[in-house]
N, C-alpha and C positions, 0 to 999 in steps of 0.2 A: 410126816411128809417132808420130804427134802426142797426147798427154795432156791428159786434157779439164782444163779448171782452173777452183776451185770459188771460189765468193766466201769471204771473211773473212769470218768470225764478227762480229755488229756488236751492238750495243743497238737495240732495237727504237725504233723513230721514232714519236712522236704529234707532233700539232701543238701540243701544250703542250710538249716539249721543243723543237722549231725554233724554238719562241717562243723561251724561254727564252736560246739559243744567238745569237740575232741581238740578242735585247736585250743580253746578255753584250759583245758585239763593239760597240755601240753604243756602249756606255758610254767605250769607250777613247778613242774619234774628238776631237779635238781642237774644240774648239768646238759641240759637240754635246753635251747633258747627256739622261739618261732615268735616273728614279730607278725600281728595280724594287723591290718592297716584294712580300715573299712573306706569304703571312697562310691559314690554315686554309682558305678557299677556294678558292686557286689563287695565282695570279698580276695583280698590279695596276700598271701601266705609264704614267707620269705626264710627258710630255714637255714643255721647256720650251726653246724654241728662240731664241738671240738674246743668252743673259746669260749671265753666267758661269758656271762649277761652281758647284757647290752644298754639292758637298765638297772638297777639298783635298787633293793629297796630302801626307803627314808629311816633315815638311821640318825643320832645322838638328839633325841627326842624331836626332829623335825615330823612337821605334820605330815600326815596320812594324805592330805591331799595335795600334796606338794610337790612339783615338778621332779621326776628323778633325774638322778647326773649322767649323763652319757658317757658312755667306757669307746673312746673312740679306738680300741684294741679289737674291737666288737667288726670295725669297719674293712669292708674289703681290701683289698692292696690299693688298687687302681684308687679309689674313694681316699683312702690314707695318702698317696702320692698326692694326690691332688690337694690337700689340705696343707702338706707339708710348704708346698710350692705356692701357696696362697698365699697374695702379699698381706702385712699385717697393718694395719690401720689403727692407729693410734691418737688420742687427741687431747689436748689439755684441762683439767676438770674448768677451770677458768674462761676456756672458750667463749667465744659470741661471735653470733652468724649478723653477717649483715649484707645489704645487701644497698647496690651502687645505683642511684637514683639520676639518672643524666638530663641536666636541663633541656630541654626541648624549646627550640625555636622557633614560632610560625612565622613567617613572613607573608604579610598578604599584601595584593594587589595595591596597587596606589589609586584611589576611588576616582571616577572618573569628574569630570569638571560636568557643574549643570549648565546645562544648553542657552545661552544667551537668547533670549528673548526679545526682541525690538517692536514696540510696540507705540501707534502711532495718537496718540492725543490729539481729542477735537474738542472743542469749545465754541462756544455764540457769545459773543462779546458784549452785547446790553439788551434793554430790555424789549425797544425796539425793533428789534432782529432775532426775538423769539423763535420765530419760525422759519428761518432761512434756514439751507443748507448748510453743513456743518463743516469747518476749515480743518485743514491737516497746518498741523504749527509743528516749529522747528524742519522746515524744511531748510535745504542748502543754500547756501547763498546761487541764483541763478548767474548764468554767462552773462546774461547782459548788461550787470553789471559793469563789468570790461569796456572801459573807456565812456563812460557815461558817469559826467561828471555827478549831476543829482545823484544819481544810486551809489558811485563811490562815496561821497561823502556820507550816505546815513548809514551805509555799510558797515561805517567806522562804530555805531553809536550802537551792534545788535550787542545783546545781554544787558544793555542799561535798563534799570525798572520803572517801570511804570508809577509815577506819582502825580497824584490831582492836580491841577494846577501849575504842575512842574515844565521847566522852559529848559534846561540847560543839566549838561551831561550829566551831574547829579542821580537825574530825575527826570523823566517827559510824560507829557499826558497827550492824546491825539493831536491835537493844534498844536501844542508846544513844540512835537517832533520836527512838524513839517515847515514851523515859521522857523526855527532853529539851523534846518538843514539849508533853507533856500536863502535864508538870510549868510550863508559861507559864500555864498556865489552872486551876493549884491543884491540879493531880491529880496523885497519886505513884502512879508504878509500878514492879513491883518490876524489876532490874537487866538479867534474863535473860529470853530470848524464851521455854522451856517455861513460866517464873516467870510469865510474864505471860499464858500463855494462860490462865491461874485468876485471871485477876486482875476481870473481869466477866463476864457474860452471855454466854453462848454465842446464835448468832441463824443464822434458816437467811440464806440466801442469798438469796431472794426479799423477806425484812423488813432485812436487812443497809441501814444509813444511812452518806453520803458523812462520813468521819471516824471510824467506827469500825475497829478492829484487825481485820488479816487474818494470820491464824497459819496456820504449815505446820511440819513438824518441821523444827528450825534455821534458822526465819525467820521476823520478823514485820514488819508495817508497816503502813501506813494507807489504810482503803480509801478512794478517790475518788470510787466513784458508776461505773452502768456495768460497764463492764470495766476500768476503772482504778484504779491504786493511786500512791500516792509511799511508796519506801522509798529503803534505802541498800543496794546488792545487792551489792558484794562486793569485795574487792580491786582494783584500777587502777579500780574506777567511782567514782562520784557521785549524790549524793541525785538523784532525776529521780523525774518523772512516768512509769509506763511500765502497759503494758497486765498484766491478771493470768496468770499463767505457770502458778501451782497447780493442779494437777489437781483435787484436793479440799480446797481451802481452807476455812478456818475463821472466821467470822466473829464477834465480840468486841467487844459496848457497855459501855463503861467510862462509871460515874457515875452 
């Protein structure tokens, strides 16, 4: 019996592989050069007939894998012109790159100033007047001072501080201030603030004049006119001008 017989198993044939396979066989031929350049598209096939390789085989024992030397006699005219006329670029083995770092200058804004704040201090002056309404201190000296001899003169004495017992520029304590002041202008009074609430006229409030006494129990001092007074109010303060704090103040024309 005769056995049928099947072909060999083979790789499928396109015409981009027969290419590929003649160009391959081409390249070997002796005086025949085809550079095939493979590139994402396919296959691109450059024939130049007549001139020598284009590449070389590695020759005085250089490796087989090794970069061949290009025969740029190989290269068109136009390609060769163009090389000729290429400037050459040459550079010293020695070289160093470097590279020009330029100071930078910020200038910033000039920050702005914080906002002055004025803020007005209240106080109660003993223990007495716990509960009274609370004074604005370091107010300004008031107009009516102006030509009002009592008020000029203790006007002279604001920023002096407060000391117990104290009579004199030094130092004053409530009574101290106001025997001190009235004593410039020929008037004695006596020592002590109750002492001195006897010492003139009692007046309401409504007839009450800028310079006479303003008594409270364990305080006295000079009225201003208004709602203001100048005394000496108490320990860590100082003679000031300040608004009246007394609930029911007393008002006192001495002379």
């Amino acid at each position: 019996m005769t056995h049928a017989r099947h072909r060999a198993a083979r790789r499928p044939a396109t015409p981009l592989t027969d290419f590929a396979s003649a160009a391959s066989e081409q390249l070997g031929t002796a005086g025949r050069r085809t550079a095939v350049v493979a590139a994402s598209s396919g296959l691109v096939v450059s024939s130049m007939l007549g001139a020598a390789p284009a590449f070389a085989a590695p020759s005085d024992g250089a490796s087989a894998g090794a970069l061949a030397a290009v025969d740029t006699e190989a290269l068109t005219a136009g390609a060769r012109a163009l090389l000729e006329t290429a400037p050459v670029v040459s550079a010293p083995a020695d070289a160093k790159w470097t590279i020009d770092d330029p100071a930078l200058k910020i200038k910033l804004p000039a920050p702005k100033p914080d906002p002055v704040v004025v803020t007005t201090r209240t106080t109660t002056p003993d223990q007495t007047t716990r509960n009274a309404p609370r004074e604005t201190v370091n107010s300004p000296i008031p107009q009516s001072v102006s030509g009002n001899k009592v008020l000029e003169i203790a006007a002279r004495y604001v920023g002096v501080p407060y000391v117990s017992g104290g009579s004199s520029p030094s130092g004053f304590d409530c009574s101290g201030f106001t025997s001190y002041v009235y004593a410039q202008l020929g008037i004695s009074l006596p020592r002590t603030s109750s002492a001195q609430h006897y010492a003139g006229t009692i007046v309401s409030r409504a007839d009450a004049l800028p310079g006479d006494l303003i008594w409270s129990p364990g305080h006295i001092g000079i009225y201003a006119g208004g709602n203001m007074q100048i005394d000496a109010p108490r320990p860590g303060k100082t003679i000031q001008f300040r608004s009246i704090w007394q609930s029911s103040p007393v008002f006192i024309r001495v002379g």
